[in-house]
C-alpha positions in Angstrom: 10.0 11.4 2.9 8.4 8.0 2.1 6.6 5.5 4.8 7.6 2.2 5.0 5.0 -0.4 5.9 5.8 -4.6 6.3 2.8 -6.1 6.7 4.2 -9.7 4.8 3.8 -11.5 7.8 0.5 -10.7 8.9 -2.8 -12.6 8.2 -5.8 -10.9 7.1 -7.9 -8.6 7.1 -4.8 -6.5 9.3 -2.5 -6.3 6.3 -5.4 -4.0 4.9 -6.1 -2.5 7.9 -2.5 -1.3 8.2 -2.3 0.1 4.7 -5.3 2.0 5.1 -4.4 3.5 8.6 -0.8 4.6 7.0 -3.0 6.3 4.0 -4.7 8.4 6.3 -1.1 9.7 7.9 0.2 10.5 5.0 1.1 14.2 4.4 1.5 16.1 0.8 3.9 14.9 -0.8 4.7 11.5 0.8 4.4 7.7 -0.7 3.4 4.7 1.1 6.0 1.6 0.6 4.5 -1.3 1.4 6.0 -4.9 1.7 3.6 -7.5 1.3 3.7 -11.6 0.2 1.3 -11.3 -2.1 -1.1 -9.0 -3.9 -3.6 -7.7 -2.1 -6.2 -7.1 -5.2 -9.2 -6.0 -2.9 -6.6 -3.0 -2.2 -6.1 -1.7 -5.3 -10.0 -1.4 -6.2 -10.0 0.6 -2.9 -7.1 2.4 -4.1 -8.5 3.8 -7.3 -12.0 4.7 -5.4 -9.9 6.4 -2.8 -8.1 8.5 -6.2 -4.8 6.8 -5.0 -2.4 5.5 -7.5 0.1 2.4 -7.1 3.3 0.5 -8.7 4.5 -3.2 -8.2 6.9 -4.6 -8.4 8.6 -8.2 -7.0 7.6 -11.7 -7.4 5.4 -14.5 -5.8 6.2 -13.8 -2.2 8.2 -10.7 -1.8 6.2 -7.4 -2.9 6.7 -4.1 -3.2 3.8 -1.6 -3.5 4.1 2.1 -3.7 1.3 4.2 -3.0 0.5 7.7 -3.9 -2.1 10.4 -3.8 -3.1 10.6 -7.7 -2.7 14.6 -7.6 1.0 14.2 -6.7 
């Protein structure tokens, strides 16, 4: 089963905060859905580091990032 995360209306640094606190909940198997208005770039450098993968999609705005362990 996949998380669902909205952090679109938040103001930083909490949206990262939030996507990183969901990351360490995740169980095998599961992918992180976040919404967000914009992307968060600092994340995805983090993401690789951490040997997560991730896919967006969306326009300026309204974004959806999955996130997944990159063993899965």
């Amino acid at each position: 089963m996949d998380k669902e995360l909205d952090v679109s209306d938040l103001e930083p640094p909490e949206p990262l905060e939030r996507i990183l606190d969901a990351l360490m909940e995740l169980r095998s198997g599961e992918c992180l859905a976040v919404s967000h208005r914009r992307l968060p770039y600092p994340l995805f450098d983090m993401l690789r580091r951490m040997g997560h993968r991730y896919e967006t999609t969306g326009e300026e705005g309204r974004y959806r990032i999955l996130i997944w362990p990159s063993g899965e």
